[in-house]
ZALOGU-740017 format. One record per residue (C-alpha): residue number from 1; residue in three letters; x, y, z. Coordinates in Angstrom, 1 decimal. Layout:
# ZALOGU-740017
     k     r        u        v        w
   NUM   ALA        X        Y        Z
...
//
This chain:
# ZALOGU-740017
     k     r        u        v        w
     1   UNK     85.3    126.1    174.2
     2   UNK     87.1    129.3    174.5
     3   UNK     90.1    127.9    174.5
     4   UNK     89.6    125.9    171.5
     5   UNK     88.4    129.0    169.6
     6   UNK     91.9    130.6    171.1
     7   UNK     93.6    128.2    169.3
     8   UNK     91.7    127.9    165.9
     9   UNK     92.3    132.4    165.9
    10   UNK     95.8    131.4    166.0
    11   UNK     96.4    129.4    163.4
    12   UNK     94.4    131.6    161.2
    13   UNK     96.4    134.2    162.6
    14   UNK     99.7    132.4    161.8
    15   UNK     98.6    131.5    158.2
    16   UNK     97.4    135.2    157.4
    17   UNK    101.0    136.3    157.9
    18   UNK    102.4    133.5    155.8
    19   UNK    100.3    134.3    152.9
    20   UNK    100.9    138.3    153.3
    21   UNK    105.1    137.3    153.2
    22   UNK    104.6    134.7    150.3
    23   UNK    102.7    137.8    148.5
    24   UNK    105.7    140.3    149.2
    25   UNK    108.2    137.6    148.7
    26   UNK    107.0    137.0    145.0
    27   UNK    106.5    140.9    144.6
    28   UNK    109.9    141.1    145.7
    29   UNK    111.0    139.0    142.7
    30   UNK    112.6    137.0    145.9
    31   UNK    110.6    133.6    145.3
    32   UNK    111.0    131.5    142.1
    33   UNK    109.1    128.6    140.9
    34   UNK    110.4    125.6    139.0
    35   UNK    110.0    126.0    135.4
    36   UNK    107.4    123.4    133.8
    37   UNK    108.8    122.3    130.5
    38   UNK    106.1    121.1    127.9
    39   UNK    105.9    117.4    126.8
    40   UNK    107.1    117.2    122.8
    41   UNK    106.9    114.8    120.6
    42   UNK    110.0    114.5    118.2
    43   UNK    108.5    114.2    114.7
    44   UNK    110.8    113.2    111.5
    45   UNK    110.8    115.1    108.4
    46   UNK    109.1    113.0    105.3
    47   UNK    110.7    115.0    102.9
    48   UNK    112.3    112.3    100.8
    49   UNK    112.9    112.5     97.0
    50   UNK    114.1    110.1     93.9
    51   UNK    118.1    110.5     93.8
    52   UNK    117.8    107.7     91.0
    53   UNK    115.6    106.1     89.3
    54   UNK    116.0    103.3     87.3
    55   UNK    119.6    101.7     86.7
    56   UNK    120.4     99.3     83.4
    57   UNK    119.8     96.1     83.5
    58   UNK    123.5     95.8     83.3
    59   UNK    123.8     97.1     86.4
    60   UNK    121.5     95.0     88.5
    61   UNK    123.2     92.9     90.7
    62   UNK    122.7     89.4     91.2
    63   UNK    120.3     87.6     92.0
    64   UNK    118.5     90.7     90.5
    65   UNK    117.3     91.3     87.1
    66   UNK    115.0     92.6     84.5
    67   UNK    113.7     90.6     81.1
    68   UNK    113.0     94.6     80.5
    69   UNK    115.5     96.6     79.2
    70   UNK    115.5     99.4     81.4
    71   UNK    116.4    103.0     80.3
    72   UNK    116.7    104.9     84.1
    73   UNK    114.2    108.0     84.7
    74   UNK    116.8    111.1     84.5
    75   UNK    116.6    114.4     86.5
    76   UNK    116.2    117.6     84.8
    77   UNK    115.8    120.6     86.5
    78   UNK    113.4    119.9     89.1
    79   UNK    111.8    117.6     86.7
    80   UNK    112.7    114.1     85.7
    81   UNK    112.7    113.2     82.3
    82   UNK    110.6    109.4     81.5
    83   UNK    112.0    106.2     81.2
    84   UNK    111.7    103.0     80.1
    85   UNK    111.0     99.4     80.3
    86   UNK    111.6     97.6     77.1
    87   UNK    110.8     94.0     76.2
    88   UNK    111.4     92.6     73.0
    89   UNK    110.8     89.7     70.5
    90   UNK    111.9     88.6     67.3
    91   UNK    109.8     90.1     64.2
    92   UNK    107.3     88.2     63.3
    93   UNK    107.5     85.2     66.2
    94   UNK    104.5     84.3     68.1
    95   UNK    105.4     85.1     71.8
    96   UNK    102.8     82.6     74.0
    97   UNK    101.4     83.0     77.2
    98   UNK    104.1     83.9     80.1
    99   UNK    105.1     86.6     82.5
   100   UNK    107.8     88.6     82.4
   101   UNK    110.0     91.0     84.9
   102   UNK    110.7     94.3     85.0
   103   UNK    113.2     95.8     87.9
   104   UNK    113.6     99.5     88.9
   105   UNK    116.5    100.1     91.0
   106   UNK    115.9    103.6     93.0
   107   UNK    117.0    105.8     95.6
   108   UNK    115.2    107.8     98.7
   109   UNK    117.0    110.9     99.9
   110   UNK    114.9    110.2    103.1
   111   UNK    112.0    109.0    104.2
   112   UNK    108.2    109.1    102.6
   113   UNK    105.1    109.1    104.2
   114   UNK    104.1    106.7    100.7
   115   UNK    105.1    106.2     97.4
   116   UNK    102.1    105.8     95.0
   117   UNK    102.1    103.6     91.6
   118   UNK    100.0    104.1     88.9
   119   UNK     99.8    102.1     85.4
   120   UNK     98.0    104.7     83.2
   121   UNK     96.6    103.0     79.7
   122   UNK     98.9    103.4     77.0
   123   UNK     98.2    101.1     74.1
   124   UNK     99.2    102.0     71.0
   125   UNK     99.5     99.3     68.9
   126   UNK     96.9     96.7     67.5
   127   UNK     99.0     93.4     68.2
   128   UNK     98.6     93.6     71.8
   129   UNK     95.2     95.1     73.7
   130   UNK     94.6     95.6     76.7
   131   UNK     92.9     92.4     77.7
   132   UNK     95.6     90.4     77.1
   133   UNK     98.4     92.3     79.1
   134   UNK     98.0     91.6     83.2
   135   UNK     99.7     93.0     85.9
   136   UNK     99.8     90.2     88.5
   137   UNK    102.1     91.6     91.3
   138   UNK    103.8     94.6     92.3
   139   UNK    106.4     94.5     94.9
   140   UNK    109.3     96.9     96.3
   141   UNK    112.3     95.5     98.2
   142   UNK    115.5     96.4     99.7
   143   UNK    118.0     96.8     97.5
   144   UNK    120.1     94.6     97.0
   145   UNK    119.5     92.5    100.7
   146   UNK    115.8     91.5     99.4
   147   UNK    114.0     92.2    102.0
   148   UNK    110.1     92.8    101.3
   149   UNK    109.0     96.3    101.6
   150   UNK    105.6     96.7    100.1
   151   UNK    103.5     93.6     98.5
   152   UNK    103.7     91.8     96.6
   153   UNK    100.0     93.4     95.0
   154   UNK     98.1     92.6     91.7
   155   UNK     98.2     96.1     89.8
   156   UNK     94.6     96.9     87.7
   157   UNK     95.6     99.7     84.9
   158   UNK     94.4    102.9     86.0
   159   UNK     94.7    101.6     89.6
   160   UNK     96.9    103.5     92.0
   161   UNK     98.8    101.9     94.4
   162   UNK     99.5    103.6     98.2
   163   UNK    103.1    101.8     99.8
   164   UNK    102.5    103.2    102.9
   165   UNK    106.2    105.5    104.9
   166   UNK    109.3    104.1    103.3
   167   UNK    112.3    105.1    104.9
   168   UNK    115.4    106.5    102.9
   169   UNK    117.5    103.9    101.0
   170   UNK    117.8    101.6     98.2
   171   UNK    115.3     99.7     96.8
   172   UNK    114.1     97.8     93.8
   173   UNK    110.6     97.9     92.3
   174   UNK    109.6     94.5     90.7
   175   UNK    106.6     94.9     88.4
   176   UNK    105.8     91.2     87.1
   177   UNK    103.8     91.6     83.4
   178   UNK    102.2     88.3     81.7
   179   UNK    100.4     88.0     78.6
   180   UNK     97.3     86.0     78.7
   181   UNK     96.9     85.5     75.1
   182   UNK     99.6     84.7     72.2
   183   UNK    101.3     87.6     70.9
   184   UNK    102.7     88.3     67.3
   185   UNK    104.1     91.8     66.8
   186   UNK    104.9     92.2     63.0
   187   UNK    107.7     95.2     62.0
   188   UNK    111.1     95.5     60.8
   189   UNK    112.8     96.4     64.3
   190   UNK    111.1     99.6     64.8
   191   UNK    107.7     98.9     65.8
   192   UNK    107.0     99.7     69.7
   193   UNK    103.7     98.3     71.0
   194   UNK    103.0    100.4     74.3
   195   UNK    100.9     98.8     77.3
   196   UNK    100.8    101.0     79.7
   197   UNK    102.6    104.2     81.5
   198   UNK    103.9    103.7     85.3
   199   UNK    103.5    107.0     87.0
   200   UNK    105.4    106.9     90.9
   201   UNK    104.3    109.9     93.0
   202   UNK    106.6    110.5     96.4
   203   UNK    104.1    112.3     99.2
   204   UNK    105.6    113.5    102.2
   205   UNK    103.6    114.4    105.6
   206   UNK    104.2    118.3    104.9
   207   UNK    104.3    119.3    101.5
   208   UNK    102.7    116.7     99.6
   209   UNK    104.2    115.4     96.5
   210   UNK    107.8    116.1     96.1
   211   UNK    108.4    114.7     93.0
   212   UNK    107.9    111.7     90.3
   213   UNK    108.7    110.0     87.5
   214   UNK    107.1    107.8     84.6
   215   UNK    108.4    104.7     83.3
   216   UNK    106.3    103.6     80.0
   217   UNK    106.2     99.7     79.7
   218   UNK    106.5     98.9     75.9
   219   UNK    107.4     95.7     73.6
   220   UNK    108.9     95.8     70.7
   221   UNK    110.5     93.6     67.9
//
């Protein structure tokens, strides 16, 4: 027994004066410890913006296009200025039940956490009310390989529409419009009948919404 307690004074012994050199060692500035480097998590900016909006229909290429006439969304400042999406018919002809298709070429700078989509009321004229104009799908793909990107998704007016991130590129928005009831707009060439406003809202992860632009859907004759 003595001789086990001996042994067990020892190696207390010996462990005492390892502690006391590691203590002078570090005091010393002689011992160094590897450095533990935090964990991160690369995150991407979503701080894309509209570098277009809108091209004419002239422009579209095939097999794109747009029964619209499109008038492109300009930037002004840090502002863009409205566009358009046009369609017309003959004065005085009956234009029956059908759908018709609008297509908005645009532009990301980079990516989005989403793009929102609303169609705002805007009717303004009594040949067409609001019963009788439907927005039966709303879709965005890449432009111009046609690959599906959001929807396609039945629009309500006043509804707002989340995409969900794009990333940056070129796409085209296809908003299909029908009438459910026949139309007759009556004029000389001037008369615009407006059916609703598309307002598109870019929000990124940081700073919220970056920017936007309106489009107002209108028939004339």
């Amino acid at each position: 027994m003595a001789q086990d307690r001996s042994i067990l004074w020892t190696v207390a012994g010996i462990l005492a004066v390892l502690a006391i050199s590691v203590w002078l060692l570090e005091q010393a500035g002689m011992l160094k410890y590897p450095t533990t480097v935090p964990l991160s998590v690369p995150s991407v900016a979503n701080n894309g913006e509209y570098t277009e909006f809108g091209v004419a229909n002239s422009q579209l290429q095939s097999p794109f296009y747009s029964l619209y006439a499109i008038t492109p969304a300009k930037l002004s400042g840090n502002s863009y200025v409205n566009g358009s999406a046009v369609f017309a018919i003959a004065t005085n002809s009956t234009y029956n039940p059908n759908t018709e298709l609008a297509t908005i070429v645009f532009q990301l700078s980079g990516p989005v956490s989403s793009m929102q989509l609303t169609a705002t009321p805007n009717f303004n004229n009594s040949a067409i009310t609001s019963s009788e104009i439907i927005v039966p799908s709303v879709e965005i793909v890449s432009y111009p390989s046609n690959q599906i990107v959001f929807g396609p998704e039945a629009m309500t007016i006043g509804q707002t529409l989340d995409t969900g991130a794009i990333p940056a590129g070129q796409y085209a928005l296809e908003i299909t419009t029908q009438n459910t009831a026949p139309i007759t707009l009556k004029g000389a060439s001037t008369v615009v009948a407006g059916l609703f406003k598309l307002g598109t809202q870019l929000v990124t992860s940081s700073t919220g919404v970056t920017s936007s632009s309106n489009f107002a859907f209108a028939w004339e004759d």
